[in-house]
C-alpha positions in Angstrom: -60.3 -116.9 65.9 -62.8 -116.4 63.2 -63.1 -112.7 61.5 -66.4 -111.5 61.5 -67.9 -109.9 58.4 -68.1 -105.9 57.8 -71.8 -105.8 59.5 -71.7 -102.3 61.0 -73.3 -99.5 59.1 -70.7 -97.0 59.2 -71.3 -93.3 57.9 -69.8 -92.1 54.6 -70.6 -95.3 53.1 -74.3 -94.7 51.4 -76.0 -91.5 50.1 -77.5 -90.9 53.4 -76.9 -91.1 56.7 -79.1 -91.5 59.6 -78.9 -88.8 62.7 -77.7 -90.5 66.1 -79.2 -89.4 69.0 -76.7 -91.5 71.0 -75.0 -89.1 73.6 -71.2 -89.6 73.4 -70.6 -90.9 76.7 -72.2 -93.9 76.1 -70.3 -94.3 72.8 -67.6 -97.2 72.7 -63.9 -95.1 72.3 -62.1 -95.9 69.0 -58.9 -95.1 68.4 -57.1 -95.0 65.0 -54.0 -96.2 64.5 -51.6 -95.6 60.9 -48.9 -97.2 58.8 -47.9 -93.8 57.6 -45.6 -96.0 54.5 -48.4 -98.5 53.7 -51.4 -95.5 53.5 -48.9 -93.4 51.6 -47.8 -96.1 48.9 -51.0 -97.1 48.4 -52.3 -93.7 47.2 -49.6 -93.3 45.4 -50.5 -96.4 43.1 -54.1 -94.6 42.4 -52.0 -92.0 40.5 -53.3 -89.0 42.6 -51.0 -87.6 44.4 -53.4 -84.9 45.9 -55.6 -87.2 47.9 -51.6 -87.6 49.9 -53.0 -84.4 51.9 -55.4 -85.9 54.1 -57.1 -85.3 57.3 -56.2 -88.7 59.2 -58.5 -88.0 62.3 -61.5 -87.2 59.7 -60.8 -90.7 57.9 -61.1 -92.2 61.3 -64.8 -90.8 61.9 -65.9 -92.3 58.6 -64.4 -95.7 59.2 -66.2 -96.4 62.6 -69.2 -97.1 63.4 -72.4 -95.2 64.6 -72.0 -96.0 68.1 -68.6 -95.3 68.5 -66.9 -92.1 69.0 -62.9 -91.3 68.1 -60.7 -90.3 71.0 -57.5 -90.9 69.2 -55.4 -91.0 66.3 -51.9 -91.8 66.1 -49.7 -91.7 62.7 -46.3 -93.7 62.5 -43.3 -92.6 59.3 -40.3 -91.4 59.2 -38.4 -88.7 57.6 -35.1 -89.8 55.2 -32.9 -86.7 54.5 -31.3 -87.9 51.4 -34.5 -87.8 49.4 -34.6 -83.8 50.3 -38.0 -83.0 48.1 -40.1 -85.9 49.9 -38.4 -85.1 53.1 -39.4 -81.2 52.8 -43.4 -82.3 51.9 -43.8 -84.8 54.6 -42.4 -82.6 57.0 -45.4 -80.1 55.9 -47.4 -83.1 56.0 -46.7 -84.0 59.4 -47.1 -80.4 60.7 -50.7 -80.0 59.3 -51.7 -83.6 61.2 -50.0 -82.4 64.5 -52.3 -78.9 64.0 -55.1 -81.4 63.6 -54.6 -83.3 66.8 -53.1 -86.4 65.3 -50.3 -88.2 67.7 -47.3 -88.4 65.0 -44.7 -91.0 66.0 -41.6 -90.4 63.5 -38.4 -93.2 63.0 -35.9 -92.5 61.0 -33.6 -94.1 57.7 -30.4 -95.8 58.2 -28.0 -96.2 55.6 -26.0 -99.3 54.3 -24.5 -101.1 51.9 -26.0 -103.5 49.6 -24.8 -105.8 46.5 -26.0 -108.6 44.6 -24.6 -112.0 45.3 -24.9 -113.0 41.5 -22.6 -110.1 39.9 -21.1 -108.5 42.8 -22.2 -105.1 41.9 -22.8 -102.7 45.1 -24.8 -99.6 46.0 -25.9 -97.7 49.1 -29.7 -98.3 50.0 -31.5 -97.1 53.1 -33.7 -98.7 55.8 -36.7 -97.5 57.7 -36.5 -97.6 61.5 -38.7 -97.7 64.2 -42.4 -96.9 62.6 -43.3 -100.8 63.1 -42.2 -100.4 66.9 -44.1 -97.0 67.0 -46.8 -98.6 65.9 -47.0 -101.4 68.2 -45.8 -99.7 71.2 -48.3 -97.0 70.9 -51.4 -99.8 70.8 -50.3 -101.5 73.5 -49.4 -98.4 75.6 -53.1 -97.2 75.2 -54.4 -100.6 75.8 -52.8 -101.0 79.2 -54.1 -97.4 79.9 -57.5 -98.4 79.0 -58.0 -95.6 76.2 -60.2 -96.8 73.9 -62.9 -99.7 73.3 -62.2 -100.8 69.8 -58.7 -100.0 67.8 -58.9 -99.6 64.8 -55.4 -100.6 62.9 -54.6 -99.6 59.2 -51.7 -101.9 57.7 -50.9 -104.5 55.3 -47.6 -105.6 57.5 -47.9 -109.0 58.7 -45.4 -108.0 61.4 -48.5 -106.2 63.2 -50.2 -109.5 63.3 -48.1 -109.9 66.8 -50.0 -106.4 67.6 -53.3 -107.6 66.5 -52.5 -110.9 69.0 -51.6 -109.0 71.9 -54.9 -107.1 72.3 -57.0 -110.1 71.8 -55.7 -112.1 74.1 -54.4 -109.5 76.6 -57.7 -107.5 76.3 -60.0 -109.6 75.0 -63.3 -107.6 76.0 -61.6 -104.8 73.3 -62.5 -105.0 69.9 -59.8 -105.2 66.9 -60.5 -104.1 63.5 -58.1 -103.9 60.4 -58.1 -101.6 57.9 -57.0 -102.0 54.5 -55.3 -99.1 52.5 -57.2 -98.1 48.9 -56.4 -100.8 46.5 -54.9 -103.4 48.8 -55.9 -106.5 50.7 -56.1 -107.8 54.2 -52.8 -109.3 55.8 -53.9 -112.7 56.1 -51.6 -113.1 59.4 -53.6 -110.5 61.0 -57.0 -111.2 60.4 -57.6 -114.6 62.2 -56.7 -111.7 65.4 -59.9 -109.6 64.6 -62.9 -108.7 65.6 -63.9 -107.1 61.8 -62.5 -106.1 58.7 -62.8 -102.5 57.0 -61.5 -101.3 53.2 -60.7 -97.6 52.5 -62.4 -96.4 49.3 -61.2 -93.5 47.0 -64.3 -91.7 48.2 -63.1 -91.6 51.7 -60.3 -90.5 50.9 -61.6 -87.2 48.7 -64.2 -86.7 51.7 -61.5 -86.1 54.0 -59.0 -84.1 52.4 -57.3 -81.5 54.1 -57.6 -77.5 53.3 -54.5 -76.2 50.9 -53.6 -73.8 54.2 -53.5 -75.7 57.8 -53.3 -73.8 61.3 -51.0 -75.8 62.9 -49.6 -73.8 66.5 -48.7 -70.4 65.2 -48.3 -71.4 61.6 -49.9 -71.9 59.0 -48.9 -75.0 56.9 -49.0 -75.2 52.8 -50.3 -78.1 51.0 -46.8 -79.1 49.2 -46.7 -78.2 45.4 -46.2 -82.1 44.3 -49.1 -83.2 46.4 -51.2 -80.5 44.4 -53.5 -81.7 41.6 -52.3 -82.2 38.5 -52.9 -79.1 35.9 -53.6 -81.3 32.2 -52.0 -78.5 30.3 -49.2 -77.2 32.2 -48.4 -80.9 33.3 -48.5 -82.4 30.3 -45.5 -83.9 28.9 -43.7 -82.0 25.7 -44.2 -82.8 22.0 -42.0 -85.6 21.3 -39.5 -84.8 18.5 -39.9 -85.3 15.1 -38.3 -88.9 13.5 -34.5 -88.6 12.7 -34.1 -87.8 9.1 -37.6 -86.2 8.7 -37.9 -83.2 6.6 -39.8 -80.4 7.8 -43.6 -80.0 6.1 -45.0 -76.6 5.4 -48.3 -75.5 5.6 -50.6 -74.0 3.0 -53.0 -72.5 2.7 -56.6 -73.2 0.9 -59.3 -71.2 0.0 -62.8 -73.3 -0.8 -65.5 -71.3 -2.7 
């Protein structure tokens, strides 16, 4: 199955966008499905850590397309409670998306054992669980319910190319499009399975940011302290020290006439 090129004008992508006049019942439904880990990594490598707090539904309405409305959005990660910092932020994380209607499906970590065959040397690593089966379950389950009209799937996993092959040929009147985090590239397993491709761009991403403070039930939610931008004095790193067997140099002072 060929992959279509990117021909939909979408909004957020030019200076301007055109008003649509379309009433929303005669819009296709999109839904919006993410790889929590693969979005999350991915921003990470753009070395701001700030654009972590975002607005996953508001994402969604800049990727699709004019004629389309969103109905859904569902976010698959896990927590792991050794790494207690992380742990603590993306628990705020996933409170402020619940308080923004987003469907957050959370695995968890297993630990085990690991060592290198070459030296025999052995630590304790940990494993994610579930977010892949998440993730698939909760296309298919919407699919079969008849929930939306095009799905829109963000991952680089080639193990969703069995997702991405289920729709087409189990619904093939719904559309499939894959969505590439900032920075990375189509899974090449998955595309022969769609309908279109999409790329996120940084500017998406600062265009639907989240507020620092999130209503989320009876709470409020705080954006967490490490996913804050960076302050370039109080974050910047000390004065490295002076060579070994330096000797201190003293100032003077001059007077020019």
């Amino acid at each position: 199955m060929a992959v279509k090129g990117s021909g939909q004008k979408r909004d957020g992508r030019d200076g301007f966008v055109l008003a649509d006049l379309t009433p929303p019942f005669l819009k296709k439904r999109a839904a919006f499905y993410i790889d929590g880990f693969n979005l999350h990594h991915s921003i990470l490598d753009l070395g701001q850590r700030e654009l972590l707090w975002l607005d996953l539904s508001a994402l969604g309405r800049l990727l699709i397309a004019r004629n389309e409305r969103l109905v859904g959005t569902v976010w698959v990660s896990a927590h792991r409670p050794q790494k207690r910092d992380r742990m603590t932020a993306l628990y705020a994380y996933e409170q402020a998306l619940r308080g923004r209607g987003v469907r957050c499906l959370m695995g968890h970590f297993v630990l085990h054992g690991d060592h290198c065959h070459a030296c025999g040397h052995q630590w304790m690593d940990a494993t994610e669980k579930q977010s892949d089966v998440n993730l698939a379950l909760a296309v298919a389950a919407d699919a079969a319910a008849d929930r939306f009209d095009v799905a829109y799937i963000l991952t680089t996993d080639g193990d969703h190319a069995a997702t991405a092959r289920f729709l087409k040929e189990g619904y093939p009147h719904k559309r499939v499009i894959t969505v590439a985090p900032p920075g990375r590239h189509h899974n090449r397993q998955i595309l022969p399975w769609c309908d279109d491709r999409i790329s996120i761009e940084r500017r998406m991403l600062e265009r639907a940011a989240l507020p620092d403070r999130v209503k989320s039930g009876r709470i409020w939610v705080e954006r967490p302290q490490s996913w804050r931008p960076r302050d370039p004095i109080l974050d910047a790193p000390p004065p490295s020290p002076p060579p070994a067997g330096s000797k201190p140099r003293h100032l003077r002072l001059v007077v020019s006439n």
